[in-house]
C-alpha positions in Angstrom: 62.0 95.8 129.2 58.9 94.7 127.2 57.7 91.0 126.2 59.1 91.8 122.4 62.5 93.2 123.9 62.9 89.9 126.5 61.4 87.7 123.4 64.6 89.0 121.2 66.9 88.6 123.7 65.7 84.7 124.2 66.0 84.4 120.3 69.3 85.9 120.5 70.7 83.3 123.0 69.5 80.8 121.2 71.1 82.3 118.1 67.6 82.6 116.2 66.0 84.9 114.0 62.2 86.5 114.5 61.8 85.5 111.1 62.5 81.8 111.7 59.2 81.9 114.3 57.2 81.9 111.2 57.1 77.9 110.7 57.1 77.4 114.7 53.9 79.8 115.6 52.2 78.5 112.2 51.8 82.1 110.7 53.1 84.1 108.0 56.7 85.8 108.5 54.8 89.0 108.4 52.8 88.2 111.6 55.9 87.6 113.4 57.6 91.1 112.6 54.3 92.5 113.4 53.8 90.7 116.9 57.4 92.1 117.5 56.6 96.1 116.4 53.0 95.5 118.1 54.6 93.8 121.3 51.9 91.4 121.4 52.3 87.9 122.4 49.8 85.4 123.8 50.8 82.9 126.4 50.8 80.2 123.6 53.2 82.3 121.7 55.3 82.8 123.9 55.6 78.7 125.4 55.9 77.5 121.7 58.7 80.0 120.9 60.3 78.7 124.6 59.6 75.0 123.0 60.9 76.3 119.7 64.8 77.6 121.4 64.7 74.6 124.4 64.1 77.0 127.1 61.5 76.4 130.1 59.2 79.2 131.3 57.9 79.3 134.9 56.1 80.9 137.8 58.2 81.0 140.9 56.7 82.1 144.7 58.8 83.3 147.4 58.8 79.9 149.4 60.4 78.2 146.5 57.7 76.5 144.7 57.5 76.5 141.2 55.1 75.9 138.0 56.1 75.0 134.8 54.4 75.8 131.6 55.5 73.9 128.7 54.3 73.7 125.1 52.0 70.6 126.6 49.7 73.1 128.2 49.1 74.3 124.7 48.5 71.3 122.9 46.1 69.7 125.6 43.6 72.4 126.7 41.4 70.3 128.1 43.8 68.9 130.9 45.4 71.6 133.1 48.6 70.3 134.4 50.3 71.7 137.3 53.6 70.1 138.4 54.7 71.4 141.5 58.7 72.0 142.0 61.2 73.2 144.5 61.0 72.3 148.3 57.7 71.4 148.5 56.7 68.7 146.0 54.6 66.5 147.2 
């Protein structure tokens, strides 16, 4: 299943359309349909339409751990944030 497939199905959980993305990724309704057809999203797309339908995205190992991305990580470039979840927080 592609990004733009899995992106769709998030929207449609969240009972929203592609069009509304417009306002939340700051570009013209346009873009959006053409992101979609194109299949191209950046991370930053992708964690503010996440922030956008209230859902979390995150990078989980095999021992448990996990990292959260959130729409913070896009705002403040200049500070990486890793927040450590799962058995071994520390």
């Amino acid at each position: 299943m592609s990004v733009a497939s899995k992106t769709k199905a998030v929207l449609n959980i969240a009972e929203r359309k592609p069009a509304e993305l417009a306002d939340c990724l700051g570009i013209p309704v346009q873009s959006v349909r053409n992101k979609f057809s194109r299949d191209v999203f950046s991370v930053s797309d992708l964690l503010k339409i996440f922030d956008f339908v209230g859902c979390t995205m995150y990078v989980e190992f095999e021992d448990g751990q996990k990292i959260r991305y959130t729409i913070d990580d896009v705002k403040d470039t200049n500070k990486a944030k890793v927040e450590p979840e799962g058995e071994h927080n520390q």
